[in-house]
C-alpha positions, 0 to 999 in steps of 0.5 A: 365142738362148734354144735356144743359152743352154740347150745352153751351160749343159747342156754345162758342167754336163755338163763340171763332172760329168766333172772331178768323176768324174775326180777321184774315180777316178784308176785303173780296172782290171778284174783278175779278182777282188776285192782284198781288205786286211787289217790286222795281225791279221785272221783269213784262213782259206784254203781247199782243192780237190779232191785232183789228179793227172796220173797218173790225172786222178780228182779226189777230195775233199780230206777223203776222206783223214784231214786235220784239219777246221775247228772249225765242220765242212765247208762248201763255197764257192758253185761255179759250173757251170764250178767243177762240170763241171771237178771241183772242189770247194772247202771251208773248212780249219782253216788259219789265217793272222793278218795279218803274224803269224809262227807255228807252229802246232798243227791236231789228232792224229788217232786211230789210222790203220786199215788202209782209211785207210793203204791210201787213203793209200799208194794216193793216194801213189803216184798222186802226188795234189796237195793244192790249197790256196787263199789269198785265191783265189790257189793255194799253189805250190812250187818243186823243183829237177830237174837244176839247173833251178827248177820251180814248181808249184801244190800240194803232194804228199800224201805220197812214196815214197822211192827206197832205202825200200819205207815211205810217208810223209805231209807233216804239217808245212806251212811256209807263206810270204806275199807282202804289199803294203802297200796305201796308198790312193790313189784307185784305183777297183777293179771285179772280178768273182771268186768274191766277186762284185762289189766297188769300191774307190773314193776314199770308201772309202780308210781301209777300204782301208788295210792288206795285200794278198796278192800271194804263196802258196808252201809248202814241204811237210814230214813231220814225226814227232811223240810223239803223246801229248806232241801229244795235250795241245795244242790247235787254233791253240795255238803250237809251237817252229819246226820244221825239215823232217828229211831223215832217214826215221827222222825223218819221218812213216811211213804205216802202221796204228796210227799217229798223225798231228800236222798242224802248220804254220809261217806267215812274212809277207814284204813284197814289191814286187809290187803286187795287179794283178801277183799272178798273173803268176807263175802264168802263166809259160809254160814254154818260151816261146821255144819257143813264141814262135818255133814258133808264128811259123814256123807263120804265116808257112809256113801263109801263104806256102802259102796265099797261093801257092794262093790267088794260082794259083787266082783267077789260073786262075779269072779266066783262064776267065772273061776269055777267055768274056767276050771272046768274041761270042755265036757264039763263046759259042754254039760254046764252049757245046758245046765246054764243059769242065771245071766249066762242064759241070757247070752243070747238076748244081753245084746239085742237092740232096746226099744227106742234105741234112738231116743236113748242114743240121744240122751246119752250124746246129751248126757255126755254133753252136761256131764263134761261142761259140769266137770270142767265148769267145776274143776276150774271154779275149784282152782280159783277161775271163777271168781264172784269178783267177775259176775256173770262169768260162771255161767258164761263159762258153762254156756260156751262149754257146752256149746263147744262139748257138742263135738263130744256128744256127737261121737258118743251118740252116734258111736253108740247109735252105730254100735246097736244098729250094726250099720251108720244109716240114720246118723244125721237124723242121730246127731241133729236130735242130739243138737235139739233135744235138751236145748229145745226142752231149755228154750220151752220151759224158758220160753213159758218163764219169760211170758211170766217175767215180761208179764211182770215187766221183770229185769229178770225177763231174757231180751228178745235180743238175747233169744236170737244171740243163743239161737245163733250160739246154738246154730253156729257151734253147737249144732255143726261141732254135734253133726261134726262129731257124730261124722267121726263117730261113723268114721270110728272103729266099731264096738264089737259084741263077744256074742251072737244076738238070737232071731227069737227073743227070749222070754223073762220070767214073771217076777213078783215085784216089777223091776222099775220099782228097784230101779226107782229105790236104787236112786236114794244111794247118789242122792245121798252123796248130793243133798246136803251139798244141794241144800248149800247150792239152793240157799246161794241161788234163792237167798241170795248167798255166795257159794264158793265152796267149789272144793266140796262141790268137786268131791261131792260130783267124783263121788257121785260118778262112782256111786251112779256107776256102781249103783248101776252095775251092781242093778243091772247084773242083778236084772241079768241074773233073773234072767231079765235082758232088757237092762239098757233102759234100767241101766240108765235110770237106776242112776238116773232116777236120782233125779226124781229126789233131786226135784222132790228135795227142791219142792221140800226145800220150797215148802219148807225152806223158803217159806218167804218166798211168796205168789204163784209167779215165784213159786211156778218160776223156782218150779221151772228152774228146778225142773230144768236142773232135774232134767240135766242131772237125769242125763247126766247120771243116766248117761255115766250108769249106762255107760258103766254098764255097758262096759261091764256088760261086754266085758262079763260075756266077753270073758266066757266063751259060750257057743 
């Protein structure tokens, strides 16, 4: 009776504590980053990125220009190795904001412009590079009309060229508004993960709460002419009468030397209904959603349709052979073994080892690698992870995965190295050319990107910092987790082939066509699951849009799995039924080749889509990304269409018994 008495008072004790946790935290929510409240008056300084554009995707630093600098000097913000391999370059601004306090506001004059800072400027113009600035880590929008239509955008413009004008002119004035929300303290527990760090808000720390969020960051961008000696005897954070953006040119501020820049700025609060957790919605409008709500469903349900009908024929076919052996005597089996057609006479050679049977052992560890860093990366976007809040951090994330999927691509590579050699010799030599072939295919093509980037004194240039801080990250993870999982591939069970492999190799019929044209064809069945979703993924990278579509993106990448596997199958049980034994290289890029479009759409996606992007620097810069992604998606597919087909291919000759 005594054991029973015990667990009755253990599970109440343990009822009471969870009454008490359910009263102090009455709402959980994880988005992103941490909220911060401000109380009228607080000082809020924003912050200011790398100067962008979409012409010619150089990022450069924001005071590489002759902007006004905060009091206390430059000082950057923590960046995290996304931040870092993504260009930006985040610094403190002179830009102040008091709390529910509607101003305008004096920054500084500065001394005349000289002629290599009025050729910088006009060059910058025309580029049309975008000032990014943050505020409480929300990005400044603006909205322009075009043709009647209302565009947003994050940023504004350094400065414009008008139509009818041959002069620059330089935005000076920025008239700043902020959206609020009154924040009352209810009991809500807040955990985030932003570029603060960790933070909580919990029902002890509701009188601290108390206060505003900010929900909203626009700005209208203005050039203002101003006497610079009657601005030269105002100081910094001094107040000025509003000022209202002239659309005269003889009003606005010329670029030109000699000349005199005043940076003002006008800050007005608006309370708003939009509540802390809905802050970014705006941001994550997707353009023509409809568009890609009814594209991307047509895409499903063709790809689909067709690969159900392909698959449905070919097991149908498959089955087909294997009832009519099945139901035959063993003299009738014997008489049908010399009759043999088709794959069957190829039982024999199915299993022989494939030229550079070491090479491909490596793509598929790689293979693995990429595949499993981009499920999880994804998976974990889609469940709301990943947030734009917290910059730099999707990338981050994939970089530590694969990192740490070395293990995986170890086993694998090795497990199948074991598996066609018959025996563990070489398996080192395996896993060390599984570590170094697709990061030292990465290094080079960033390597020769880099010298352009240094070249052109970009932010966007990888530090050579950063450079020994990834070689680290690969030397001390990646490499030992891969020579650490290729150990245990030796360790595993063996793969064992159902059949004998012949001394002589068989020879393969002539055929009219050659294989690899088919192979090359049978690429376009998962490219078109992949392209609208690629145009959507392209747009966000090079025009600066955010996607956070990562539900479709998720869809789009099981649908892709299944297609490749089955694409892959479905070519390499039609090379075998010709008698073509060579199917393990085939077998990986008739998935793999969808790679190759993949490239193509992005070279027509250049041509055709970014007709702003301009110079052989930009246009060598998108060619290099492209090509790394093209790389990556090639292994990736390969690796899950040879793998599928190995399965297939054992089962198949596993399933008849053939002497």
């Amino acid at each position: 009776m005594a054991l029973p008495l015990m667990s009755k008072r253990k599970l109440h004790a343990a009822l009471i504590l969870l009454v008490q946790i359910l009263q102090v935290c009455n709402g959980f929510y994880l988005p992103g980053s941490y909220m911060h409240t401000y109380s009228t008056g607080d000082e809020i300084y924003a912050k200011v990125n790398s100067l962008t554009s979409i012409e010619t995707e150089l990022p450069f630093s924001y005071y590489s220009l002759p902007y006004c600098q905060p009091m206390g000097g430059i000082k950057k913000s923590a960046e995290n190795l996304g931040e870092l391999l993504m260009g930006d370059q985040i610094d403190n601004s002179p830009y102040r904001f008091r709390m529910n306090v509607n101003e305008t506001v004096f920054l500084c004059t500065t001394p005349p412009l000289n002629e290599e800072q009025v050729k910088l400027l006009k060059q910058r113009t025309r580029d049309m590079y975008q000032v990014n600035m943050v505020l409480d880590n929300l990005p400044a929008m603006r909205f322009t009309n075009q043709n009647g239509v209302k565009i947003q955008w994050t940023g504004y413009p350094i400065g414009y060229n008008p139509e009818n004008s041959n002069d620059d002119y330089f935005i000076n004035h920025l008239r700043f508004r902020v959206l609020i929300h009154e924040y009352e303290g209810v009991g809500v527990e807040i955990i985030g993960t932003g570029e603060e760090g960790m933070g909580v808000i919990s029902e002890a720390e509701n009188k601290k709460g108390l206060g505003y969020e900010i929900v909203g960051f626009e700005v209208v961008p203005c050039s203002v002419k101003y006497d610079p000696d009657k601005m030269a005897k105002i100081h910094m954070y001094d107040n000025i009468t509003s000022v209202s953006c002239p659309h005269e040119l003889d009003k606005s501020q010329v670029i030109k030397e000699q000349e005199r820049v005043s940076f003002t700025y006008e800050v007005e609060f608006v309370k708003s209904d939009i509540r802390w957790p809905s802050r970014w919605d705006a941001y994550l409008k997707m353009e023509g959603d409809r568009v890609h709500w009814f594209s991307i469903l047509n895409s499903l349900m063709v790809i689909f349709f067709l690969a159900g009908i392909v698959f449905v024929i070919f097991l149908r076919t498959v089955r087909r052979d294997l009832t009519r052996y099945e139901e035959l005597d063993k003299e009738a089996q014997a008489q049908m073994n010399e009759e043999l057609s088709g794959w069957k006479l190829v039982v024999g050679d199915v299993f022989r080892e494939p030229s550079n049977s070491k090479l491909l052992c490596v793509m598929v560890g790689d293979g693995v690698q990429i595949t499993g860093m981009a499920v999880v990366t994804i998976v974990f976007a889609a469940l709301g992870f990943m947030s734009p809040a917290s910059r730099g951090m999707l990338l981050t994330g994939m970089i530590l995965l694969y990192l740490f999927l070395g293990i995986a691509a170890g086993y694998i590579g090795v497990r199948m190295w074991r598996t066609i050699k018959g025996s563990s010799e070489g398996w080192r030599s395996v896993s060390w050319s599984i570590a170094c072939f697709f990061p030292g295919i990465v290094f080079v093509i960033l390597t020769f990107l880099n010298f352009i980037l240094w070249g052109s004194k970009s932010t966007g240039a990888i530090p050579i910092s950063l450079y020994f801080i990834l070689l680290s990250l690969w030397f001390c993870i990646s490499v030992p987790l891969t020579l650490l999982g290729g150990h245990l591939g030796t360790r595993a069970e063996p793969i064992q082939f159902p059949v004998r492999t012949n001394q002589i190799p068989r020879e393969i019929p002539s055929r009219k066509y050659p294989s690899w044209l088919l192979v090359l064809g049978a690429g376009t069945l998962p490219f078109g699951t992949l392209f609208i979703e690629l145009f959507f993924i392209l747009s966000s990278i090079w025009l600066g849009r955010f996607y956070y579509v990562f539900g479709f993106l998720l869809i789009v990448l099981t649908l892709l799995v299944v297609v490749c596997a089955e694409v892959s199958v479905v070519l390499t049980y039609m090379h075998l039924c010709v008698e073509d034994w060579m199917w393990w290289w085939k077998a990986f890029f008739a998935s793999g080749s969808v790679s190759l479009y993949v490239f193509l759409y992005s070279i027509n996606y250049l041509v055709f889509d970014l007709q702003s992007l301009s110079g052989p620097i930009s246009a060598t810069l998108y060619i290099g990304y492209s090509l790394i992604m093209a790389i990556a998606i090639m292994l990736s597919t390969g690796t899950i269409g040879l793998l599928t087909s190995f399965y297939f291919v054992h089962y198949l000759f596993s399933s008849v018994k053939i002497d």
